[in-house]
Backbone as numpy.savetxt, mean C-alpha at the origin, in Angstrom:
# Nx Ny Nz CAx CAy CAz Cx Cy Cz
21.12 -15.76 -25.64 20.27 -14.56 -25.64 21.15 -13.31 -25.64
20.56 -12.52 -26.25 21.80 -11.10 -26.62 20.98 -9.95 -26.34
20.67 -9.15 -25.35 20.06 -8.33 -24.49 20.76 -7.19 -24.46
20.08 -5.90 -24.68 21.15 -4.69 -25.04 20.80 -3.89 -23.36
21.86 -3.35 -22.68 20.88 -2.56 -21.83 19.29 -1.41 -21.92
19.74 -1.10 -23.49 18.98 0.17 -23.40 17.50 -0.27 -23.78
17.71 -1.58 -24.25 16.30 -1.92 -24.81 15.27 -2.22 -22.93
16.31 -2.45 -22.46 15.65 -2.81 -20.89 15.48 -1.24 -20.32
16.22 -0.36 -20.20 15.69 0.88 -20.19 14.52 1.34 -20.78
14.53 1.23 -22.43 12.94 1.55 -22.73 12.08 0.71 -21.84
11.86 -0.73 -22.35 10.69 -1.22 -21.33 10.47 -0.54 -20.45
11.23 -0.61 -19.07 10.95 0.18 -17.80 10.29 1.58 -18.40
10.66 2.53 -19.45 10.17 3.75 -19.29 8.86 3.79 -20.02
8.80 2.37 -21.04 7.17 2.07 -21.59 6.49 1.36 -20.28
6.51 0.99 -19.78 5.60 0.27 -18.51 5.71 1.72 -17.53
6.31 2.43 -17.64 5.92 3.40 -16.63 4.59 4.74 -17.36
5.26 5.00 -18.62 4.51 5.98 -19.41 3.12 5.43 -20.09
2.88 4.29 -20.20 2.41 3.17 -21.00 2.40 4.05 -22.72
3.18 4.61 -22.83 2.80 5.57 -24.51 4.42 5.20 -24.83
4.43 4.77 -25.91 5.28 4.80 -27.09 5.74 6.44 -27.63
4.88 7.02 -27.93 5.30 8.36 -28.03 5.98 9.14 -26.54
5.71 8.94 -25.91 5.73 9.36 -24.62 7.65 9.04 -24.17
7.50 7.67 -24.20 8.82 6.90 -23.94 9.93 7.19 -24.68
9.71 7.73 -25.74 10.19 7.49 -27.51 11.32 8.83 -26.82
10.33 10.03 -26.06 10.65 11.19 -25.77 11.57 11.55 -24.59
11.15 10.58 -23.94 12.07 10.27 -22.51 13.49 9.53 -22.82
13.31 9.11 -23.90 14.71 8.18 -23.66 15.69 8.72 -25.35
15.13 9.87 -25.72 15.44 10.42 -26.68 15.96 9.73 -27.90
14.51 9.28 -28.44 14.87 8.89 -29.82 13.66 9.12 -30.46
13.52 8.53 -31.98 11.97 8.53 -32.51 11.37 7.48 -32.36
10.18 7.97 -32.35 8.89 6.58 -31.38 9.28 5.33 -33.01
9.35 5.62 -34.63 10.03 4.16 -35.02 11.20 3.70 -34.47
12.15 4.11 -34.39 13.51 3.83 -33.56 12.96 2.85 -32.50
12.69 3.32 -30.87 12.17 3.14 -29.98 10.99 1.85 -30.22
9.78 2.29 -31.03 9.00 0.94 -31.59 10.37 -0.51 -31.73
11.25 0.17 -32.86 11.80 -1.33 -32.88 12.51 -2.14 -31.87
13.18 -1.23 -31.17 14.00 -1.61 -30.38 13.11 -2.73 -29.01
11.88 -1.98 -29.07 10.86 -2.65 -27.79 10.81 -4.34 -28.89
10.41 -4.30 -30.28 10.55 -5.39 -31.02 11.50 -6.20 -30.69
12.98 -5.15 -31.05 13.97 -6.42 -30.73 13.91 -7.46 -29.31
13.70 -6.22 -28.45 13.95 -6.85 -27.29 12.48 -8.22 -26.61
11.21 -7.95 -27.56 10.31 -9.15 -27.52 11.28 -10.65 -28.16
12.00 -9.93 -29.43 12.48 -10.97 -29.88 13.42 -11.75 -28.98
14.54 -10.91 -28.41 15.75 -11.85 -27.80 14.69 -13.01 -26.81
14.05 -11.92 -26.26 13.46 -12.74 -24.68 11.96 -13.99 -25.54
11.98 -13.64 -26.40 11.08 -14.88 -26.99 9.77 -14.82 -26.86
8.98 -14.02 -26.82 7.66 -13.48 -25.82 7.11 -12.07 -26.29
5.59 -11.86 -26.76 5.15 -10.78 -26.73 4.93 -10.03 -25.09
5.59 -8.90 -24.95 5.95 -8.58 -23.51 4.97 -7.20 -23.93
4.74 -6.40 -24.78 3.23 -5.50 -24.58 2.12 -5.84 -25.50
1.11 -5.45 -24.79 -0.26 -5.51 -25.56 -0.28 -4.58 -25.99
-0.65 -4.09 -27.67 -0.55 -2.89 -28.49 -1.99 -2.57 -28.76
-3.10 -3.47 -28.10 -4.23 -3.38 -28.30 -5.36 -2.34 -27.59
-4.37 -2.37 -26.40 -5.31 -0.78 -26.00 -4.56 0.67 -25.64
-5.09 1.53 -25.45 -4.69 2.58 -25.06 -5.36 3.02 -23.99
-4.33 3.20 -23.11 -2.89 3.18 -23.59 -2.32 2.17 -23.20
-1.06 1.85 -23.96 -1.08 0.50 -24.00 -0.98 -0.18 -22.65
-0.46 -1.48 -23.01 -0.37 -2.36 -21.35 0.32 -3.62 -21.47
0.85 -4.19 -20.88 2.02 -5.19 -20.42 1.00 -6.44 -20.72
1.57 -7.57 -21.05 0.81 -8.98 -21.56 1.53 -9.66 -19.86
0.74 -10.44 -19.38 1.53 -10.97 -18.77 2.53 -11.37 -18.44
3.18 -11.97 -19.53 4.55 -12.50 -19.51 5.45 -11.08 -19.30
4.71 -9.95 -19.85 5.18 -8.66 -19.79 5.57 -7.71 -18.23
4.35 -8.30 -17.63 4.87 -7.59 -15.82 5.22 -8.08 -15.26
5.56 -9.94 -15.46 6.59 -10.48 -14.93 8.27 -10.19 -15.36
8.18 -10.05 -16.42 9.64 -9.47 -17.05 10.16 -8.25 -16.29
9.25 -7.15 -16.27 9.40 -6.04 -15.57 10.37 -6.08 -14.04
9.85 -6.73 -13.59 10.57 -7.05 -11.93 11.76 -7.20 -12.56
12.13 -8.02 -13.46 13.25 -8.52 -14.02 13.92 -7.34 -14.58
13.41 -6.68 -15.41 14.01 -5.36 -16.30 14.74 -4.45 -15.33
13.66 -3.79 -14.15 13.73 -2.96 -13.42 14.80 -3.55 -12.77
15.08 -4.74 -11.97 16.35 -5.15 -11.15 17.46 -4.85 -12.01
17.40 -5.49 -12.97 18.77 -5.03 -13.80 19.04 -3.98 -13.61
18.42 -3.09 -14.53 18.77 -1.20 -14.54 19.33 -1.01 -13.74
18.53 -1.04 -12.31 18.78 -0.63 -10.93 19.75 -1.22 -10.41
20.20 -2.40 -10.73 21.38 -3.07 -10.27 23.14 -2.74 -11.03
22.33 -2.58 -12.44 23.73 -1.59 -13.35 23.84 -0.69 -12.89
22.78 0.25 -12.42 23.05 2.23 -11.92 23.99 2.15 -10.92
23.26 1.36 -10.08 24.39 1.20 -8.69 25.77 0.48 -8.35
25.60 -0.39 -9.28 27.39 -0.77 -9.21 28.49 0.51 -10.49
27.32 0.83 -11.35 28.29 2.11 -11.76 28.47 3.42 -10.93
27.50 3.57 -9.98 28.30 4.63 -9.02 28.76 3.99 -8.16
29.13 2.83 -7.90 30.18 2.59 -6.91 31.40 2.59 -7.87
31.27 2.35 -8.79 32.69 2.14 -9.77 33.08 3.85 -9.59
31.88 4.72 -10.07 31.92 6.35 -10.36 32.81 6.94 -8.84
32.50 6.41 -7.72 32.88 6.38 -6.52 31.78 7.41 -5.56
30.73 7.25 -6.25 29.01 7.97 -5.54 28.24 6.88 -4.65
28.60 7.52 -3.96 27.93 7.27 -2.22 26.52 6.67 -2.36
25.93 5.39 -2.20 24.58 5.24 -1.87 23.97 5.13 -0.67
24.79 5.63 0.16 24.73 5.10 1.71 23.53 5.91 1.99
23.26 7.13 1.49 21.99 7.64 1.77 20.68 7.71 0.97
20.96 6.73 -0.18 19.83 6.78 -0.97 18.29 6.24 -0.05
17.46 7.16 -0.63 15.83 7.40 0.13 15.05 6.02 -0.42
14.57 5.36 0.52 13.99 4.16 0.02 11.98 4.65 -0.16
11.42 4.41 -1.26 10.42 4.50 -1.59 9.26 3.55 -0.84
8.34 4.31 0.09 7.46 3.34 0.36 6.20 3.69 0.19
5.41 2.75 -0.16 4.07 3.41 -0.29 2.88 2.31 0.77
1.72 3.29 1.11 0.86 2.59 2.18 -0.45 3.25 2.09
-0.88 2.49 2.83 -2.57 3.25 3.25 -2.66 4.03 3.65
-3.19 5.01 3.24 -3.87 6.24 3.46 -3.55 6.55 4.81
-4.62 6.00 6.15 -4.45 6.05 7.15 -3.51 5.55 7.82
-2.54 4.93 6.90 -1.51 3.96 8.05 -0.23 5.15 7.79
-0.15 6.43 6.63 0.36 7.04 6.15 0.16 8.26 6.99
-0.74 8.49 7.58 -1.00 9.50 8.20 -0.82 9.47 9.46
-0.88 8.33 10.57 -1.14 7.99 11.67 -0.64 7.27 12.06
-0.19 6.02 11.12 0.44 4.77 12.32 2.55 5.25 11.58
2.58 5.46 10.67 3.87 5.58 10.13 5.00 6.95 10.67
4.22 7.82 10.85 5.44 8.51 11.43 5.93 8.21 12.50
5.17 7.99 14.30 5.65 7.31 15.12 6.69 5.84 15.08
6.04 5.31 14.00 6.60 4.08 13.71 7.81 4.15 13.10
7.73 5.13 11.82 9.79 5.04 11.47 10.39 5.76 12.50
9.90 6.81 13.28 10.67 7.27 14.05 11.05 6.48 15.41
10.24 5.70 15.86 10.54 4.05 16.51 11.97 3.48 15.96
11.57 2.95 14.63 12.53 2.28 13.91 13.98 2.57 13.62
13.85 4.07 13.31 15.12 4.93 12.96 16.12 5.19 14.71
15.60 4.80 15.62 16.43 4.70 17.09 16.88 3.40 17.29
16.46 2.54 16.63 16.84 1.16 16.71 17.90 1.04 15.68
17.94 1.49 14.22 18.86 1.22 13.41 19.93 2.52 13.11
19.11 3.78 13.48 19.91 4.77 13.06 19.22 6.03 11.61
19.55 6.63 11.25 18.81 7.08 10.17 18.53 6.07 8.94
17.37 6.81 8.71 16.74 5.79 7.29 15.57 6.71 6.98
16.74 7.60 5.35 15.84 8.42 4.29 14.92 7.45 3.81
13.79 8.03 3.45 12.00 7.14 2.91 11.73 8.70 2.19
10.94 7.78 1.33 10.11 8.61 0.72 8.38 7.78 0.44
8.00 8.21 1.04 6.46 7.83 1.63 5.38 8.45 0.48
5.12 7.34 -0.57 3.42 7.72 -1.18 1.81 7.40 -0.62
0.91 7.94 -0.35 -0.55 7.31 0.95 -1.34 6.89 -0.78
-1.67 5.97 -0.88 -2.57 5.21 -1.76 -3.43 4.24 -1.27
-4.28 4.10 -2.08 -5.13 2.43 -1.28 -4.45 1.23 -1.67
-4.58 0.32 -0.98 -3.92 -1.13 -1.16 -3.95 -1.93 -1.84
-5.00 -1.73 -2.92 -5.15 -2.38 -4.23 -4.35 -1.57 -5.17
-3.67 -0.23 -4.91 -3.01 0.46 -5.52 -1.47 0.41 -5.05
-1.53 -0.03 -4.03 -0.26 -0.26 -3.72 0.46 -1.40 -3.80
-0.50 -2.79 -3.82 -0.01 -3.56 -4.37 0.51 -3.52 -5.53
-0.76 -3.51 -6.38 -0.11 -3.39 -8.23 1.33 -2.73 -8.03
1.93 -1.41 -7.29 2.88 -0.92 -7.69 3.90 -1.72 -7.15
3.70 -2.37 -6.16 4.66 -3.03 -5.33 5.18 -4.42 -6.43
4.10 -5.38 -6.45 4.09 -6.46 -7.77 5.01 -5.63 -9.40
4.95 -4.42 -9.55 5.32 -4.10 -11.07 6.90 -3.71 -10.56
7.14 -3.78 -9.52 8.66 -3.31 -8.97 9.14 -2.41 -8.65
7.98 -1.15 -8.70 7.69 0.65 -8.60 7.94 1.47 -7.30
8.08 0.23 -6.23 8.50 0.64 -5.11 9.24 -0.23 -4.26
9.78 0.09 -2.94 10.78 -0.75 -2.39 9.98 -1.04 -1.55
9.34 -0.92 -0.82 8.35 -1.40 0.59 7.06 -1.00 0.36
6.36 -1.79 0.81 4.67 -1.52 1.07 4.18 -1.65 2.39
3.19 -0.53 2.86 3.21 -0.74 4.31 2.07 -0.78 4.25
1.01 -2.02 4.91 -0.62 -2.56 4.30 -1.01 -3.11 5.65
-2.66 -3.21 5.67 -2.99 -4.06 6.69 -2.91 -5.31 6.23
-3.15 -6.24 7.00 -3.65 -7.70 6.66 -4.33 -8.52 7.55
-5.39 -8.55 6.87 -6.85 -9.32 7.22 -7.08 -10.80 6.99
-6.17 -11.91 7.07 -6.46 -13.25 6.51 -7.84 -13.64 6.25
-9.02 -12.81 6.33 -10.09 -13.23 5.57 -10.36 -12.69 4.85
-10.06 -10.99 4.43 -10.58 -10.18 3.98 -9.49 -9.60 2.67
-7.77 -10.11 2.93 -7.64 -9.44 2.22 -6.86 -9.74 0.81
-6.42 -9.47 -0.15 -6.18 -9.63 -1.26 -4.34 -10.51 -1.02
-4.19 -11.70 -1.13 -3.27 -12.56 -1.05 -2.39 -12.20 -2.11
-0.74 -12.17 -1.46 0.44 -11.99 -1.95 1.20 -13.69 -1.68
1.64 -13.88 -2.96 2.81 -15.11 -2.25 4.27 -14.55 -1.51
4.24 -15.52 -0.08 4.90 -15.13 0.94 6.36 -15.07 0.60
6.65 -16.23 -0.31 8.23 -15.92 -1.15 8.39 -15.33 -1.64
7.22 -14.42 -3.16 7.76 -13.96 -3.57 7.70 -11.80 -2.93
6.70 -11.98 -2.03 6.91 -10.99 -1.25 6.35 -10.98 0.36
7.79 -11.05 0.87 7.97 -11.61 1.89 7.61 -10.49 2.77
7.35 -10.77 4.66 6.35 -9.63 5.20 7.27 -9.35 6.64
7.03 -8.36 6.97 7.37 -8.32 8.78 6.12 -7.82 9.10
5.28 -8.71 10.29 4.30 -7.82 11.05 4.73 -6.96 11.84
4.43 -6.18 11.88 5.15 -4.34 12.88 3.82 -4.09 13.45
2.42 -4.08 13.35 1.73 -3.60 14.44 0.44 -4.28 14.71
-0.42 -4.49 15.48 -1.55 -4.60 15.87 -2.77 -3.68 15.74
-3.77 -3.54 15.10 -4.81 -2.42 15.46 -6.40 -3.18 15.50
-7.00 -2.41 15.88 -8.38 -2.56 16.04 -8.90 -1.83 15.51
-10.32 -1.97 14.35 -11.23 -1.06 14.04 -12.38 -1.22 14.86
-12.70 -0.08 15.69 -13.66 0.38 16.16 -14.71 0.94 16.08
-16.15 0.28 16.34 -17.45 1.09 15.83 -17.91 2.79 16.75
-17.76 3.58 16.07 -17.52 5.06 17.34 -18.60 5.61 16.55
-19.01 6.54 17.30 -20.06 7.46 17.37 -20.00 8.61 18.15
-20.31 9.93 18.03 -20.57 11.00 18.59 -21.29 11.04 19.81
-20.81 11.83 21.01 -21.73 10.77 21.90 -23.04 12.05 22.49
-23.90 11.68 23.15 -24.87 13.43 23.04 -24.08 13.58 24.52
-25.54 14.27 24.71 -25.03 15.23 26.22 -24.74 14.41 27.30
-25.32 13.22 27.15 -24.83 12.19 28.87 -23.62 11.65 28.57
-23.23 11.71 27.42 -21.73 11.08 27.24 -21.97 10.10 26.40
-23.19 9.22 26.23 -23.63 8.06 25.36 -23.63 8.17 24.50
-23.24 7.08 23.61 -23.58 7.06 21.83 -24.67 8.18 21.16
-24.57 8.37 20.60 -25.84 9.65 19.75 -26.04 8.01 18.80
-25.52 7.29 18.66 -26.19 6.37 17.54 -25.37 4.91 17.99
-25.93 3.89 18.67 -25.91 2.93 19.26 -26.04 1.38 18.12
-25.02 0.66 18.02 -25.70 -0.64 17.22 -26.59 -1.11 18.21
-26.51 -1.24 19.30 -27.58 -1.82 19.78 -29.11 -1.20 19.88
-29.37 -0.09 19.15 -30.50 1.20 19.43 -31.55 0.36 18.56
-32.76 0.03 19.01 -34.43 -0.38 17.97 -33.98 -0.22 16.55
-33.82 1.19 16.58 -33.81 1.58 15.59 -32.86 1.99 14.04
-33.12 2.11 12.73 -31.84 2.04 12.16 -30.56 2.88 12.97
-29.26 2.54 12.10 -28.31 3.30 12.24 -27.90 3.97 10.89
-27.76 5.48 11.29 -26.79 5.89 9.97 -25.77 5.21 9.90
-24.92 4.93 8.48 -23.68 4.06 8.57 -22.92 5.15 7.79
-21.49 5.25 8.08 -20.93 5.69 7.28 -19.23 4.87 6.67
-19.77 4.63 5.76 -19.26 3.27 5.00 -17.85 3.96 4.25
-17.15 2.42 4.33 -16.06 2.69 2.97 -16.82 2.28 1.72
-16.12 2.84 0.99 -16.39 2.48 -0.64 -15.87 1.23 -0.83
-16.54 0.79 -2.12 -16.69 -1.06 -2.32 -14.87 -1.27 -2.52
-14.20 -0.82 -3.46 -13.26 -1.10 -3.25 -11.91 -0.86 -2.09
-12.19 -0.42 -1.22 -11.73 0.16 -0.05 -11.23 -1.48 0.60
-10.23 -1.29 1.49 -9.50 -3.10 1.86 -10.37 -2.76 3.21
-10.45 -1.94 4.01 -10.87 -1.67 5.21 -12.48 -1.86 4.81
-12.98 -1.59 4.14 -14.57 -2.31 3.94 -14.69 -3.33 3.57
-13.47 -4.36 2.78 -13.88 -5.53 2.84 -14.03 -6.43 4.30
-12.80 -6.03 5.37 -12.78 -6.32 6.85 -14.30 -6.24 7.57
-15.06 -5.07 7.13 -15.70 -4.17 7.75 -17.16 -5.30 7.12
-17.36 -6.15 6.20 -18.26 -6.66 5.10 -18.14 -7.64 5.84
-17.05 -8.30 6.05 -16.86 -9.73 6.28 -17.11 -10.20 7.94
-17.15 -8.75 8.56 -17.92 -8.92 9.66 -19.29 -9.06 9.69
-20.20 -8.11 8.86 -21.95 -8.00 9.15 -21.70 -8.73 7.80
-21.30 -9.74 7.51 -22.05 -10.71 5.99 -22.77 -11.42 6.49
-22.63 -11.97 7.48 -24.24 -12.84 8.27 -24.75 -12.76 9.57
-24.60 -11.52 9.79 -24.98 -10.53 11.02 -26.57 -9.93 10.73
-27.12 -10.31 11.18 -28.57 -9.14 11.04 -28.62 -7.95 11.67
-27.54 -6.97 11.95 -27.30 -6.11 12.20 -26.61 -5.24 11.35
-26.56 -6.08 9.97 -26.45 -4.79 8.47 -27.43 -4.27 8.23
-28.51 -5.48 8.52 -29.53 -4.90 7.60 -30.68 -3.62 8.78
-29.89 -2.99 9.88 -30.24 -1.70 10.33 -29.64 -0.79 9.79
-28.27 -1.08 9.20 -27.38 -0.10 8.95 -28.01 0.37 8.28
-27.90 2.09 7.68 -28.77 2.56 6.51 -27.18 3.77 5.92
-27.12 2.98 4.90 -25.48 4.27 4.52 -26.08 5.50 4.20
-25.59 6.38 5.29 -25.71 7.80 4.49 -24.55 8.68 4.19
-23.27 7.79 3.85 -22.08 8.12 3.45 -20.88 7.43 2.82
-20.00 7.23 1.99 -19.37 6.34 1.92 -17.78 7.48 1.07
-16.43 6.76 2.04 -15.42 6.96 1.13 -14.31 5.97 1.39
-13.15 6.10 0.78 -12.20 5.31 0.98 -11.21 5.26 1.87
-11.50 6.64 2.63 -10.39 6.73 3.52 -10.94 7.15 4.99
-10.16 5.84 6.27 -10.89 5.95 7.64 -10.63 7.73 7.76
-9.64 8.47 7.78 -9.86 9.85 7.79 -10.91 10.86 7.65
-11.58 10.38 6.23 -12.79 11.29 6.07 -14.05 10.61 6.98
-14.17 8.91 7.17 -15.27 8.81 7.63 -14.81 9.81 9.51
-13.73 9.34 9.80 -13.76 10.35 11.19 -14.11 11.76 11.11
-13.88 12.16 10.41 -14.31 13.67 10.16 -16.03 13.62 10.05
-16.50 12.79 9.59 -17.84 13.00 9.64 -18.57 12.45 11.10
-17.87 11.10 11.38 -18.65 11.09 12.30 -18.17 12.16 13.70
-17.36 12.97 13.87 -17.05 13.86 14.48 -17.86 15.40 14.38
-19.02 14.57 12.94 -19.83 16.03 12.51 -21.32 15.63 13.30
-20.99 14.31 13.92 -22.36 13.64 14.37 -23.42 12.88 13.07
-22.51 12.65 12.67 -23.47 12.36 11.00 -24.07 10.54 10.86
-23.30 9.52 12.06 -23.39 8.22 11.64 -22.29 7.66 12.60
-22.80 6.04 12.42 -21.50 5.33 12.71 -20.45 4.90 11.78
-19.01 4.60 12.23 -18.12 4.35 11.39 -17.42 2.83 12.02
-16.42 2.53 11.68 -15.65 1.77 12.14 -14.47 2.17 11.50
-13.71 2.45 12.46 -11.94 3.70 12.43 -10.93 2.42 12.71
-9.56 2.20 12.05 -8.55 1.95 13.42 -8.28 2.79 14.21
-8.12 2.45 15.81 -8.00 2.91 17.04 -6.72 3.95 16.64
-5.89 3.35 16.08 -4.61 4.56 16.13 -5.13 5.66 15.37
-5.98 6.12 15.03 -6.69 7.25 14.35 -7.12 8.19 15.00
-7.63 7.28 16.60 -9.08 7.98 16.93 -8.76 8.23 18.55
-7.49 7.50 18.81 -6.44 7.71 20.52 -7.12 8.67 21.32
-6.83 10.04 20.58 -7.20 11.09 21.21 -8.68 11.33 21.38
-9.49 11.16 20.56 -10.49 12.00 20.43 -11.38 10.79 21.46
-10.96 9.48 21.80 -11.74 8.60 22.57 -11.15 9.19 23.76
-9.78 9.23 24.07 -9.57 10.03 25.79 -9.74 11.03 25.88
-10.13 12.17 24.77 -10.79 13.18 25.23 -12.66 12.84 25.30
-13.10 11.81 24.97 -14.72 11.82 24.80 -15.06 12.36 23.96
-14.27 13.33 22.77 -15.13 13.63 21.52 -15.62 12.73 20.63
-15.22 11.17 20.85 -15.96 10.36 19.94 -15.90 8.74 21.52
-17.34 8.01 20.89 -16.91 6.97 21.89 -17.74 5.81 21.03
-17.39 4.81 22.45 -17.77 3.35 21.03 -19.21 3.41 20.72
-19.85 2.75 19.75 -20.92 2.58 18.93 -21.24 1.53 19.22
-20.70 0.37 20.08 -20.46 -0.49 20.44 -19.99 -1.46 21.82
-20.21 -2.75 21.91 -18.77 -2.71 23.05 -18.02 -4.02 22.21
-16.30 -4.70 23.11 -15.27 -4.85 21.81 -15.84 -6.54 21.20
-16.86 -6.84 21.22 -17.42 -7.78 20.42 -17.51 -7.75 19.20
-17.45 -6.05 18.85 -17.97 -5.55 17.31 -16.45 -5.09 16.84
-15.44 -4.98 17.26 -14.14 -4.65 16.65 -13.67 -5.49 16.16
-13.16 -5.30 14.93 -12.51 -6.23 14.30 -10.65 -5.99 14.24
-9.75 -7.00 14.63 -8.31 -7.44 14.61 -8.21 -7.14 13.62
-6.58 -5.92 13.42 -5.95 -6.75 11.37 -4.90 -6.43 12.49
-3.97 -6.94 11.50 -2.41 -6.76 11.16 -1.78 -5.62 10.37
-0.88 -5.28 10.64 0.27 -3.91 9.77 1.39 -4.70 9.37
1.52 -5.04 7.72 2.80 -5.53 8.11 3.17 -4.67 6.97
4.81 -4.88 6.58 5.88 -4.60 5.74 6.36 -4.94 4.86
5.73 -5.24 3.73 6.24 -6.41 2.45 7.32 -5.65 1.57
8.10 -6.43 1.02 8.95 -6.15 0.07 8.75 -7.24 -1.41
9.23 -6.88 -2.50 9.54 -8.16 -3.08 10.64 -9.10 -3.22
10.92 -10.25 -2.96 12.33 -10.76 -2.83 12.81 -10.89 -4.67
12.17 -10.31 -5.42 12.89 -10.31 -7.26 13.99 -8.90 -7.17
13.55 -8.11 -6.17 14.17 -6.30 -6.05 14.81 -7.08 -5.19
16.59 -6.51 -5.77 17.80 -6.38 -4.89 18.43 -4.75 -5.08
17.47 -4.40 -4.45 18.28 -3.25 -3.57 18.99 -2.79 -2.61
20.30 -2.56 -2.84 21.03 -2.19 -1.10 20.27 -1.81 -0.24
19.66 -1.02 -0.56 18.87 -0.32 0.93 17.82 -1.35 1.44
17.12 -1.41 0.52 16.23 -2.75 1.24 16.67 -4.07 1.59
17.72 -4.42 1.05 18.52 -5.60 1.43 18.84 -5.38 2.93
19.67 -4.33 3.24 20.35 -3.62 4.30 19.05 -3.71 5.66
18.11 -2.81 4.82 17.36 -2.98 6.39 16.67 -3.94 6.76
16.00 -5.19 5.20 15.84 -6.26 6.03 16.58 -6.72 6.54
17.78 -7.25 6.56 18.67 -7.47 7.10 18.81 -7.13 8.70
18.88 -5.82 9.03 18.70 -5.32 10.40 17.08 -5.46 10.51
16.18 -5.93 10.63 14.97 -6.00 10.69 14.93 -7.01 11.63
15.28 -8.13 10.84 15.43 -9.40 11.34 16.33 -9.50 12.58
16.94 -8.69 12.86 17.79 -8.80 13.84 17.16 -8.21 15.02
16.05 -7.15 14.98 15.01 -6.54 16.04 14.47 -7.40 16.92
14.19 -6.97 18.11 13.03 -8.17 18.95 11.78 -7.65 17.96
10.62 -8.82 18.35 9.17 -8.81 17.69 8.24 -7.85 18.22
9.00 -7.64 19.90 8.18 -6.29 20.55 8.69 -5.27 20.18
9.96 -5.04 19.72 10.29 -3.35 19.13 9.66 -2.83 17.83
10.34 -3.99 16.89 8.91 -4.20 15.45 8.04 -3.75 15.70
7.19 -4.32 17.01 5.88 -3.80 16.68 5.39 -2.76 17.85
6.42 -2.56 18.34 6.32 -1.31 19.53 5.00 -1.63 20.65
């Protein structure tokens, strides 16, 4: 097989742009030039590696498995040529991306946990949903993913090929606004319906949230008069008195020891996940090599504080 680097450069910059014109421009040549070269390189590797059938275009299977592959290379040539160049990677920023709320709330305490145990460690942190963060994690787009995990609820990774550290514990909690005696303003246990204020269908935290009332007769009080994807906005509403929600607890710390919000519930109705830390083991990156590496070497109570 006779593999040019640059043809592995385009790929990576067509799977990122998904446009041929686009890529053609980034890697400075003309989109025929560029067209062939993506040709040659189907040819060496033996395999149609894009679908030219939609727009914009998109990777054939055999195509986003290659990718992990493409992307390691590149990334593995850049960096042994600045060690040859004699450029320092000791501080390169490792890319992580996570949930929304785990981005807002459970992650800064937590690297700053982490970073006293190992020492500094540059990140660069994207908040997406977890069906979005997977895909990027699977295409090789990032170095860490920081996700819940629900073994009933949630969307299965193979453990080899992306391997996990659990780092925290949380609880989602059913809360409500409470009136003037301090009590729920809206009770699951109340006669009567409840406002709900829901995640959206694709949301990972509403599948958790589903797989609890799927054979509960206590959905069918719920009445949604809200729905989004992120526990953030539903707290904001139910902090407007608008419904019940179900939050993780690390969201809502304060506003339960101050009494601005209290349970909707008692902890029969909370549901357990997990926080863990996946990487992919196809990405050999120093930095992520490095800190799993010291990861593994942590107790299981500092991990997870």
């Amino acid at each position: 097989m006779n593999l040019e680097t640059k043809w592995l450069e385009d790929f990576v910059a067509l799977a990122n742009t998904r446009s041929f014109s686009a890529s053609a421009r980034q890697r400075h040549v003309t989109q025929p030039a560029f067209s062939r070269r993506i040709r040659a390189l189907e040819q060496a590797v033996g395999v149609t590696l894009v679908d030219r059938s939609t727009t914009p275009v998109g990777l054939t299977s055999e195509g986003q498995l290659f990718l992990v592959t493409a992307r390691n290379l590149v990334e593995q040539l850049t960096e042994s040529l600045g060690h040859l160049r004699g450029l320092s990677i000791a501080n390169e920023a490792l890319d992580i991306v996570a949930a929304h709320s785990l981005a807002l709330s459970f992650y800064p305490p937590w690297i700053s946990r982490l970073q006293k145990g190992l020492g500094e460690l540059p990140t660069r942190l994207v908040a997406m949903n977890v069906g979005e963060a997977i895909h990027v994690l699977r295409e090789g787009n990032c170095d860490l993913m920081l996700a819940y995990y629900d073994p009933f609820a949630t969307m299965q990774l193979d453990a080899e090929v992306f391997p996990s550290f659990s780092i925290g514990n949380v609880n989602m909690l059913p809360v409500s606004l409470p009136d003037a005696q301090g009590k729920p303003l809206f009770s699951l246990q109340q006669d009567s319906s409840v406002p709900y204020l829901a995640y959206t269908q694709g949301a990972f935290l509403g599948r958790s949230v589903r797989m609890l009332l799927k054979n509960d007769p206590l959905r069918m009080k719920l009445r949604t008069v809200y729905e989004t994807a992120m526990a953030e906005g539903l707290k904001g509403m139910v902090l407007q008195g608008v419904g019940v929600a179900w939050i993780p607890d690390f969201c809502i710390r304060e506003e339960l020891k101050s009494g601005r919000l209290v349970r909707a519930a008692d902890a029969n109705w909370d549901i357990p996940l997990e926080i863990r830390l996946y990487r992919c083991s196809l990405v050999h990156k120093p930095g992520v090599e490095r800190l799993w590496r010291q990861m593994m070497k942590l107790p299981r109570d500092f991990l997870q504080g």
